[in-house]
N, C-alpha and C positions, 0 to 999 in steps of 0.2 A: 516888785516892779520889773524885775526881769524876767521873770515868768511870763507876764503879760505882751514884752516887749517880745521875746523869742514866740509867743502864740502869734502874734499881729504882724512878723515878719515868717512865719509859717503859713500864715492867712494869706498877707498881701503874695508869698511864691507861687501858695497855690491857685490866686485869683490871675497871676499870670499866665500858671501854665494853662490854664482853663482858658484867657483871651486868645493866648497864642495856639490851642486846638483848634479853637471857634473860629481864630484867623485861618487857618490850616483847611479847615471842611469847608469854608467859605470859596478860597483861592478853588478848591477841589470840583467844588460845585460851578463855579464860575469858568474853568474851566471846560468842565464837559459840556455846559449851556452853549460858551463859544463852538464845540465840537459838534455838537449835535446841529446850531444853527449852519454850518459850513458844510459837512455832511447834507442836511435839508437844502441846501443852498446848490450844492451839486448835483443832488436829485433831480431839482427841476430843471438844471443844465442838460443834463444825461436826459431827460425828458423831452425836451426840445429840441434838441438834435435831433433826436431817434422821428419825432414825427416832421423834421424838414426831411429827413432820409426819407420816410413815407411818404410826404409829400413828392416830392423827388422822382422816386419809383414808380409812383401811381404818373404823374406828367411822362414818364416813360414809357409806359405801358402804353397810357392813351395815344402818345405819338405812334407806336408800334402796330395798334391794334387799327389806326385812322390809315395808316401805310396798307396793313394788308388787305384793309375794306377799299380803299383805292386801287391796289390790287387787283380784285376778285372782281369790280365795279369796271375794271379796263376792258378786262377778260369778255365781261358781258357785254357792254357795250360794241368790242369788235368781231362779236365773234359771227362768223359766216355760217347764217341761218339755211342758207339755198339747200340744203340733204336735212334737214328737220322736218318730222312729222308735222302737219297744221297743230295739234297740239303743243307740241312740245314748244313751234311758232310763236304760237299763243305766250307760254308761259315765257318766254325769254323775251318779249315784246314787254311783258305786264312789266318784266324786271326792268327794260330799260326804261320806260314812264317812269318806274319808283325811283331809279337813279338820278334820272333826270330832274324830276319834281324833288328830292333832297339837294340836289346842287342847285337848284333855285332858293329854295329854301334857307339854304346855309350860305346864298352870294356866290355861288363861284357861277 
């Protein structure tokens, strides 16, 4: 009888330490699931940001690039044809129609 008793109390320790491993790998695993979804979960932060920043940059540019096209667009329109070749006439006439017909175009 106590042969049997010390096997079934060797049994029931070892069937502990075996829950309490299985408890052990489980926390382990549940764990890095929580790590991994938090990590994933700041990727697509770190993602999102990065293309408002893009967005951002490019609305910058466009300002930039509409600035020196208003620019170049002044230049032509004021500029004093009276010593221009009839061609070259020509060509800076065609440009102010194109500037002009775009500012209709676009309302101003």
């Amino acid at each position: 009888m106590k042969e049997s008793q010390r096997k079934k109390v060797a049994h029931d320790a070892r069937f502990d330490d075996i829950v309490a491993n299985q408890t052990k790998i489980f926390e382990m695993l549940a764990s890095m699931f929580s790590q991994s979804i938090e990590r994933d979960e700041q990727k697509a932060i770190d993602r999102e940001m990065k293309a408002k920043n893009r967005e951002v940059q490019l609305q910058k540019l466009a300002m930039m690039n509409g600035r020196e096209q208003r620019s170049e667009d002044n230049k032509i329109m004021s500029m004093d044809m009276s010593n221009l070749t009839p061609m070259q006439k020509s060509y800076y006439e065609d440009l102010q129609r194109q500037i002009v017909a775009q500012n209709i175009d676009n309302g101003f």
